[in-house]
NUKE-47634 format. One record per residue (C-alpha): residue in three letters; residue number from 1; x, y, z. Coordinates in steps of 0.05 Angstrom, whole numbers, plus 5000, padded with zeros to 4 digits. Layout:
<residuo: Ala; num: NUM; east: X; north: Y; up: Z>
...
END
This chain:
<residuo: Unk; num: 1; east: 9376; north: 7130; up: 3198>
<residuo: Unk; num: 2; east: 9318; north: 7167; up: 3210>
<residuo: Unk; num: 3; east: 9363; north: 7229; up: 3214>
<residuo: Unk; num: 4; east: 9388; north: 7215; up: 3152>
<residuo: Unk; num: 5; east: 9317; north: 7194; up: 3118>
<residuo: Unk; num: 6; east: 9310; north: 7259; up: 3080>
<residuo: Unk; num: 7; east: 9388; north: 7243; up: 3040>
<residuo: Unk; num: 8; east: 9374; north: 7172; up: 3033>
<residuo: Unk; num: 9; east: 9304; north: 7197; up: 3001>
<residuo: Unk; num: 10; east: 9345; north: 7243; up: 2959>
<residuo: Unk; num: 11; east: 9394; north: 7180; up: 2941>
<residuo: Unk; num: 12; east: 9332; north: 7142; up: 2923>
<residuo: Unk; num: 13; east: 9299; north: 7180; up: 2880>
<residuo: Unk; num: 14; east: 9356; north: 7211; up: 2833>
<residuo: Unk; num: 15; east: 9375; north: 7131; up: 2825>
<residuo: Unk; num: 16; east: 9301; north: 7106; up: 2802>
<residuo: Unk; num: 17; east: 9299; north: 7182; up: 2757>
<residuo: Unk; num: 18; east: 9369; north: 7146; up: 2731>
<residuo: Unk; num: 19; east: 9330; north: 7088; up: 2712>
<residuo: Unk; num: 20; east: 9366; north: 7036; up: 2756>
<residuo: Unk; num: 21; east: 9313; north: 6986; up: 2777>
<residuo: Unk; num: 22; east: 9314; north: 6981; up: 2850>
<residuo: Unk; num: 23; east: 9247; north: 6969; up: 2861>
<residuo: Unk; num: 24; east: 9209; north: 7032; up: 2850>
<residuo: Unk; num: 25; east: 9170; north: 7066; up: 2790>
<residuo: Unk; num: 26; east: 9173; north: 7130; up: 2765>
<residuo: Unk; num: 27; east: 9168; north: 7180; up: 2786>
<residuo: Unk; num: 28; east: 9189; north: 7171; up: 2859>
<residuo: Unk; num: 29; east: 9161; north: 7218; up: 2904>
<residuo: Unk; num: 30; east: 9206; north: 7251; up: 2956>
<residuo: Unk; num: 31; east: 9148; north: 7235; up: 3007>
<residuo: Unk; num: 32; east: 9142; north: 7156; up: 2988>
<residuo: Unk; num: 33; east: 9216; north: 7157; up: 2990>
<residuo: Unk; num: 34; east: 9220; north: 7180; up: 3054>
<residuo: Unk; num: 35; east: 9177; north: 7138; up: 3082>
<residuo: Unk; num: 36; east: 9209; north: 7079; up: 3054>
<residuo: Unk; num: 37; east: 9269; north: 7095; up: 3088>
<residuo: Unk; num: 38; east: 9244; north: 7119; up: 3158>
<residuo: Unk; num: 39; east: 9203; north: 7046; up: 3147>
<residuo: Unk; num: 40; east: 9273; north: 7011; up: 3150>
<residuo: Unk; num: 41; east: 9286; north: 7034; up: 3229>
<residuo: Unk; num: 42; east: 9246; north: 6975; up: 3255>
<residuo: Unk; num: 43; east: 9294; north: 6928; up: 3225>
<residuo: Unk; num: 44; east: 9358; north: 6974; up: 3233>
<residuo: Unk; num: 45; east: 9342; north: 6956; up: 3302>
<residuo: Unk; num: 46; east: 9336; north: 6889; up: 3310>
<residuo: Unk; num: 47; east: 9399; north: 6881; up: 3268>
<residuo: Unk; num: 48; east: 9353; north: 6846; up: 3209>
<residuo: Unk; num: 49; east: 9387; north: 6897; up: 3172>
<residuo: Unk; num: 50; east: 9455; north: 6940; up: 3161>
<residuo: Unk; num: 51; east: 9469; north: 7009; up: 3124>
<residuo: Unk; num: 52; east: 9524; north: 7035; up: 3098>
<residuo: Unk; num: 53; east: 9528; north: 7111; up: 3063>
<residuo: Unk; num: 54; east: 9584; north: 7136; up: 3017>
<residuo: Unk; num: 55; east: 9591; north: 7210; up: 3036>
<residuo: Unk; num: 56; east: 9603; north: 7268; up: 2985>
<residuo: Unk; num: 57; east: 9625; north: 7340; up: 3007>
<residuo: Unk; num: 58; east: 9587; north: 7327; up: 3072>
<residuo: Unk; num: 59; east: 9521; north: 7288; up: 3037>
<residuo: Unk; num: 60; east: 9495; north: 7217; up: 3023>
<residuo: Unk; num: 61; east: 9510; north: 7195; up: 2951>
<residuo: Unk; num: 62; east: 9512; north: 7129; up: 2962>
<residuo: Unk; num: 63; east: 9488; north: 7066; up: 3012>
<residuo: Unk; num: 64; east: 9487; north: 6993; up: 3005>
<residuo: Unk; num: 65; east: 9447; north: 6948; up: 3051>
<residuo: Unk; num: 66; east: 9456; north: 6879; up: 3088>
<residuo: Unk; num: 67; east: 9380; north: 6834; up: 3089>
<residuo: Unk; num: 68; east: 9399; north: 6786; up: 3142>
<residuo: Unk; num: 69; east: 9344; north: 6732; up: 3142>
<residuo: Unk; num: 70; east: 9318; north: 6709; up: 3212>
<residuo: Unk; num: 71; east: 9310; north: 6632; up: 3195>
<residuo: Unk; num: 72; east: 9362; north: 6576; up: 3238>
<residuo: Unk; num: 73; east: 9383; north: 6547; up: 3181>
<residuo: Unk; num: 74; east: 9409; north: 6613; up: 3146>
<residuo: Unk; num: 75; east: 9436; north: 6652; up: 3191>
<residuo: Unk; num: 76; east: 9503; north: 6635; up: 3151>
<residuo: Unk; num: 77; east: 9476; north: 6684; up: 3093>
<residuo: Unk; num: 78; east: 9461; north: 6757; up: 3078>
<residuo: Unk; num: 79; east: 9430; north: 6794; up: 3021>
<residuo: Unk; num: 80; east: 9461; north: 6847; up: 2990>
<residuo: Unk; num: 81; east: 9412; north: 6896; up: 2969>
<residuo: Unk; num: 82; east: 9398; north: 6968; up: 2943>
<residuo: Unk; num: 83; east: 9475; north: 6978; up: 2925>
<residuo: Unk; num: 84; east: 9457; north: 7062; up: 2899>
<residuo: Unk; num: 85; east: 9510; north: 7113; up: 2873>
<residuo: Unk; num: 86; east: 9479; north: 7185; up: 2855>
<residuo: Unk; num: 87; east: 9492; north: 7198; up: 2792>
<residuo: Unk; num: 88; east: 9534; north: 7252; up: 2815>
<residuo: Unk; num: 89; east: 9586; north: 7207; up: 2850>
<residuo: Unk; num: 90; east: 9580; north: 7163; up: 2799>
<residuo: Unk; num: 91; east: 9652; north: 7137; up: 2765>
<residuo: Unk; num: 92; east: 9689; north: 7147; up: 2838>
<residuo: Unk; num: 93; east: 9693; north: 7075; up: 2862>
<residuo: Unk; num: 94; east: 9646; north: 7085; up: 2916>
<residuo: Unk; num: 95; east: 9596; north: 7030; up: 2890>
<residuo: Unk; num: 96; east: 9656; north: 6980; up: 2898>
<residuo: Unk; num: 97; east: 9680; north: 7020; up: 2960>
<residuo: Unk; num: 98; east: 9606; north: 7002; up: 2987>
<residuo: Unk; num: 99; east: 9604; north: 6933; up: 2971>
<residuo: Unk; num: 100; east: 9672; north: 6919; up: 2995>
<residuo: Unk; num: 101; east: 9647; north: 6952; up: 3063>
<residuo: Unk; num: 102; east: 9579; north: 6909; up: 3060>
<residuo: Unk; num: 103; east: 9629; north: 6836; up: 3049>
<residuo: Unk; num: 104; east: 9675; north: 6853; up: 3097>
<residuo: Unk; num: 105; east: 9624; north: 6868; up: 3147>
<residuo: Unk; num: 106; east: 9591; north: 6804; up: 3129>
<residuo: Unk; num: 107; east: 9664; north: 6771; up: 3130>
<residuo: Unk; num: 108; east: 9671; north: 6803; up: 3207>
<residuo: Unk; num: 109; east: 9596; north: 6771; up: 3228>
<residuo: Unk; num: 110; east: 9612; north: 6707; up: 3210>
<residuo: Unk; num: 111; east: 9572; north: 6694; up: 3149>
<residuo: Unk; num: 112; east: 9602; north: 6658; up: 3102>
<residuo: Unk; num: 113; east: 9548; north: 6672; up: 3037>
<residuo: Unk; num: 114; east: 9526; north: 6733; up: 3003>
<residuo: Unk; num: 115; east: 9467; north: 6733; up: 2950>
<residuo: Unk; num: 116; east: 9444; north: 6795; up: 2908>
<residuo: Unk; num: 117; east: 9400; north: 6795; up: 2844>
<residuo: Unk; num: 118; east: 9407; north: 6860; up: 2795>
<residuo: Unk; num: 119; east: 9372; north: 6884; up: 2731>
<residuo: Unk; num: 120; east: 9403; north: 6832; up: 2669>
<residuo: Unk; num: 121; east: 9442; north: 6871; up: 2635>
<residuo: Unk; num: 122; east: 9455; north: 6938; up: 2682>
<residuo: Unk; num: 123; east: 9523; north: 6962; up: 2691>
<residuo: Unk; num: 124; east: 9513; north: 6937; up: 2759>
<residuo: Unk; num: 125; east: 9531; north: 6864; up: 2729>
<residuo: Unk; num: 126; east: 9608; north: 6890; up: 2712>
<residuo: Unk; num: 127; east: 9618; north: 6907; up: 2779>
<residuo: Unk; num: 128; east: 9594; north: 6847; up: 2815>
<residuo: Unk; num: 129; east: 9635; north: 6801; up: 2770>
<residuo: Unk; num: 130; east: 9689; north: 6847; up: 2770>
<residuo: Unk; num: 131; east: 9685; north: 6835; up: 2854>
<residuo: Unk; num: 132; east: 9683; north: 6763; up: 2841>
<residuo: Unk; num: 133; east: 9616; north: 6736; up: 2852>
<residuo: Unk; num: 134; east: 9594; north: 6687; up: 2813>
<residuo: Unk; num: 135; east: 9530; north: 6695; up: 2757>
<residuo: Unk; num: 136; east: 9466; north: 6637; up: 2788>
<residuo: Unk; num: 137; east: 9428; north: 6645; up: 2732>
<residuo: Unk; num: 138; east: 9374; north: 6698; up: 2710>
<residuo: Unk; num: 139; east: 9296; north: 6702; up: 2722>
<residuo: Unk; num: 140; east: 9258; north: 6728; up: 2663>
<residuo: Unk; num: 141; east: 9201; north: 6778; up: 2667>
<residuo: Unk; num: 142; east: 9224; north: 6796; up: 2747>
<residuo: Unk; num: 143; east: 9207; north: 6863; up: 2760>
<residuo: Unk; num: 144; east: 9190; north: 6916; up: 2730>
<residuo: Unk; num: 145; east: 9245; north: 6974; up: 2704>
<residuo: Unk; num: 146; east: 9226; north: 7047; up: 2734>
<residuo: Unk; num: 147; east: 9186; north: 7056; up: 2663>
<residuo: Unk; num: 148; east: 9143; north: 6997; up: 2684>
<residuo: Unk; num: 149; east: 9173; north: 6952; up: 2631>
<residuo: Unk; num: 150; east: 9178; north: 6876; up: 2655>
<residuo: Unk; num: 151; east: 9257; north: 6857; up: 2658>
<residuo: Unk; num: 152; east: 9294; north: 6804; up: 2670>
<residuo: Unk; num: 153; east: 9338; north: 6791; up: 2729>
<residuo: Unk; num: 154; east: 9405; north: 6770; up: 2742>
<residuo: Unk; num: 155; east: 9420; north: 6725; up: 2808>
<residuo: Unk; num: 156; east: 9488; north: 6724; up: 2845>
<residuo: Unk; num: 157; east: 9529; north: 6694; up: 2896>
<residuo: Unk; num: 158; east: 9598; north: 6703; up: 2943>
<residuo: Unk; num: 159; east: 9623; north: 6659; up: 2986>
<residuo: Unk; num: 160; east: 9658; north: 6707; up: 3036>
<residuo: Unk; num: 161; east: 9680; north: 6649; up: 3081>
<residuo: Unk; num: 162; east: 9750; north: 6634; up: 3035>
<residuo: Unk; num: 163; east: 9797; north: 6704; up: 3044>
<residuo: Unk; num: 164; east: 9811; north: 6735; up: 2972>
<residuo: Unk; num: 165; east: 9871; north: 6714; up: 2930>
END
């Protein structure tokens, strides 16, 4: 990843500039961006964490990410998190190409549970329903949007353990 660092910074920053709420303000600096990625290596390594990347005419327009916690009693479950699409690749399936890779990845490591939470009301929420995981409920006042405005948050499940019908 840390090859990559410099894309994924790239991928980071057009998607907070897009307004998508993945836990940065705006602006995002290139610099702070990078960092965040190259800050992910540690954890890429002890396999607390797995990357994917969509690739576009040779770049990174797109990753989604597998938290897996380090606690005995869930070990069954992943998290789902920072599912990007540049804006550029946007409308190509690759954010349901990426979260198809991230379940079936889960799917092939045993894990039987997949959680994710997303901005209430981002387009995000289509897709993830669409994919069939189920709505948990929402958290008001979360996080903040890229703007700094508090938003709400939406919470979401899979169970992976059942092949699709």
């Amino acid at each position: 990843m840390l090859s990559a660092a410099h894309e994924l910074a790239d991928l980071l920053t057009d998607t907070v500039d897009g307004g998508a709420s993945i836990g940065f303000l705006a602006p995002l600096d290139r610099a702070t961006a990078v960092d965040w990625w190259r800050g992910r290596a540690d954890a890429l390594t002890d396999g607390s964490l797995a990357v994917w990347a969509a690739y576009l005419d040779g770049h990174i327009v797109g990753t989604v990410s597998l938290v897996l916690p380090d606690k005995p009693n869930s070990r069954h479950r992943a998290e789902v998190a920072k599912l990007m699409v540049h804006r550029e690749g946007r409308g190509r399936g690759l954010g349901r190409s990426l979260l198809a890779t991230a379940e079936r990845a889960a799917v092939e490591a045993g894990l039987t549970l997949l959680t994710l939470d997303t901005e209430t009301d981002s387009p995000a929420e289509s897709l993830y329903r669409s994919a069939g995981w189920t709505r948990a409920g929402m958290i008001p006042d979360y996080a903040r949007t890229p703007t700094g405005e508090l938003h709400p948050t939406t919470l979401y499940y899979k169970d992976v353990s059942a092949p699709p019908e």
